[in-house]
C-alpha positions as CSV (number, residue, x, y, z in Angstrom):
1,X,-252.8,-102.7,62.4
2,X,-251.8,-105.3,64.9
3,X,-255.1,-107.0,66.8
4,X,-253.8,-108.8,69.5
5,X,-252.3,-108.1,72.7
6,X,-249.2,-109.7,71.9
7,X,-248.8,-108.4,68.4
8,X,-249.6,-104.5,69.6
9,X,-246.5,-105.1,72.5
10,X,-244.3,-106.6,69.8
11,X,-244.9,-103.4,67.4
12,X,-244.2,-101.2,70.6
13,X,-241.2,-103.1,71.3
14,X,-240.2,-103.0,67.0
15,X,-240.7,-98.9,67.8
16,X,-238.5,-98.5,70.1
17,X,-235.8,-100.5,69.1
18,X,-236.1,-99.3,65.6
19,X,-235.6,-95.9,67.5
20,X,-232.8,-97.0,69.2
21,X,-230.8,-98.6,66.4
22,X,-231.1,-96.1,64.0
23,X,-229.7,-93.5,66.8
24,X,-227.1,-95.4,67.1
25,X,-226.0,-95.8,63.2
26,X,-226.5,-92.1,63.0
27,X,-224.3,-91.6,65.9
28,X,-221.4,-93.9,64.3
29,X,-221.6,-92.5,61.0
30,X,-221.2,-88.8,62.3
31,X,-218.3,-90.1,63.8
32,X,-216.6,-91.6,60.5
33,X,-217.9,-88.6,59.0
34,X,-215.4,-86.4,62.0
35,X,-213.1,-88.4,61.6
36,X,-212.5,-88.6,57.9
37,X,-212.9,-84.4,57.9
38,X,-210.0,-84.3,60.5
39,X,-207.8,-86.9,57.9
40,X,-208.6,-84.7,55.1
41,X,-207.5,-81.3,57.1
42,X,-204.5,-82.7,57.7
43,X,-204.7,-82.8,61.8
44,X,-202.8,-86.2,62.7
45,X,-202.9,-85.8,66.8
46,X,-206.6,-85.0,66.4
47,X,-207.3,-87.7,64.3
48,X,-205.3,-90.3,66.1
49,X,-207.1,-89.7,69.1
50,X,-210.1,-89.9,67.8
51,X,-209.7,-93.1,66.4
52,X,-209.9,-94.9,69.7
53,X,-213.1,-93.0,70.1
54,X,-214.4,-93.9,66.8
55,X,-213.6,-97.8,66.7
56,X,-215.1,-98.2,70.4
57,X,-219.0,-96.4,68.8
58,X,-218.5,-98.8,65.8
59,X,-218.0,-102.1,68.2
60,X,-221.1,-101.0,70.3
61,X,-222.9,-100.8,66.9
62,X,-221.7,-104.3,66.1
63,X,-222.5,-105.7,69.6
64,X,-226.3,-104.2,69.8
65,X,-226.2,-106.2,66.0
66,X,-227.3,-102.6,64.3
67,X,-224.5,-103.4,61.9
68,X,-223.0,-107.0,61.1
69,X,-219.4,-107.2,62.9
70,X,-217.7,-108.0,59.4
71,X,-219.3,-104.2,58.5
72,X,-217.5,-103.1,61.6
73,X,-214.8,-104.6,60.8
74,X,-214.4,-102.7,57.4
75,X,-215.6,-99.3,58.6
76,X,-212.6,-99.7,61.6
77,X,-210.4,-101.1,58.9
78,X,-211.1,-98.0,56.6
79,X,-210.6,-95.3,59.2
80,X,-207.6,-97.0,60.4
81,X,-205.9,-97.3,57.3
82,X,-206.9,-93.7,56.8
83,X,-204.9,-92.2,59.8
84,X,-202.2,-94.5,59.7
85,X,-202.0,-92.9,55.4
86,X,-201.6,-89.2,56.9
87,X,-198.3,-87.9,57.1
């Protein structure tokens, strides 16, 4: 356990970021997650606009630095590959 005033802010602050950052992830890889179950029904108007949707939550995940951009880049590489595949 952290003694000093300064190390018992900086676990606070290592809370709620940790908090933060991991609500974010969750809320980009539920989206990938929609997204790839909308590709795999078959629905190409849903999924194409969704894709806007889901390569704007994976760029605010790579600007907060909860995921490395060149991970962003894949993931929005991947899903658009995916929906540009359907038919």
């Amino acid at each position: 356990m952290a003694h000093s005033k300064q190390a018992l802010k900086r676990a606070r602050q290592s809370d709620k970021s940790r908090i933060r950052n991991k609500a974010k992830l969750s809320r980009m890889k539920s989206a990938v997650k929609t997204l790839m179950s909308l590709i795999s029904a078959g629905d190409k108007a849903k999924a194409a606009a969704m894709l806007a949707t889901v390569c704007k939550i994976i760029d605010k995940a790579a600007a907060t630095n909860v995921i490395h951009r060149n991970n962003a880049a894949r993931h929005k590489g991947q899903v658009t590959r995916a929906v540009g595949k359907m038919k």
